[in-house]
N, C-alpha and C positions, 0 to 999 in steps of 0.2 A: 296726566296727559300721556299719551298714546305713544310709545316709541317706532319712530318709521324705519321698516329692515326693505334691503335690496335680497326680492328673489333671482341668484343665478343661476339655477337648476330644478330638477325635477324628476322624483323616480314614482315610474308609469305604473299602472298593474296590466294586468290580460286582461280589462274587460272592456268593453267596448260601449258602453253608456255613458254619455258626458257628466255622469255625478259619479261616476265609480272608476275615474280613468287615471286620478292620484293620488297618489300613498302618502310621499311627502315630497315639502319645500323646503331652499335653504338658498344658503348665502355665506355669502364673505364677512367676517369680524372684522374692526378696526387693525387687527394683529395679525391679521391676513390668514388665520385660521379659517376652514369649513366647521357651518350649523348646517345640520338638518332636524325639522319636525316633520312630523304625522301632518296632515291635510285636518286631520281633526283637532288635533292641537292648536294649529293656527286658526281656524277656527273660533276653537273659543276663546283663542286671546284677542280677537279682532272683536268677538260678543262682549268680551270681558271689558273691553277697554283698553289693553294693553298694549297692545300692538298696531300696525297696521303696516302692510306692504304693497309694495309696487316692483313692477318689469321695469326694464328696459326692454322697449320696442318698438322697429322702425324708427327708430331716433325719436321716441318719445318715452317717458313717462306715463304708464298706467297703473290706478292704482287698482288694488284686488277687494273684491264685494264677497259675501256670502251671496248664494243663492239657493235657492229651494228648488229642487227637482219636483216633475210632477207624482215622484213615489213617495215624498213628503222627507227624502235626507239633504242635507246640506252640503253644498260643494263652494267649491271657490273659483271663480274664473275676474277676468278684469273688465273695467267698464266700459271698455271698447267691446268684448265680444257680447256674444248673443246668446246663445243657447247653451254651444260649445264653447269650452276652455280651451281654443284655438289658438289664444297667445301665447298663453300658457303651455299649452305640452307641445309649442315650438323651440322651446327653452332646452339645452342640452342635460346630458343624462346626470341627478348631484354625485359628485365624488363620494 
């Protein structure tokens, strides 16, 4: 079974295509340490089985999907957005 993490952060790149816009996600541990992964990493823990994560946003709960670009790479945004990973790189910069 899948363990569910809280994304609180996100560190951006310089590019400006909604599949190339994150490097990585992270989050708070129980011990109140910062995680950061790769965008690709999470990724394939979410392919893999392993994981799965969700925002806080707008006082909800989103969780986060792979999606396929139309240049055939995988990005991650959440199941409210659309195209763009809008909820996502509204999220503050990770420590």
């Amino acid at each position: 079974m899948a363990s569910r993490h809280q994304i609180c952060g996100v560190a951006r790149s310089e590019f400006l295509n909604h599949h190339q816009r994150l490097r990585h996600v992270g989050g708070v541990n129980p011990d109140g340490s910062w995680w950061k992964i790769s965008e690709q990493d999470a990724i394939a823990g979410i392919e893999a089985g392993h994981w799965r994560f969700f925002i806080a946003y707008q006082g909800r709960e989103r969780d986060l999907v792979v999606t396929l670009s139309k240049y055939g790479r995988k990005y991650l945004r959440t199941t409210a957005d659309r195209l763009q990973p809008d909820s996502l790189l509204s999220l503050p910069e990770c420590r």
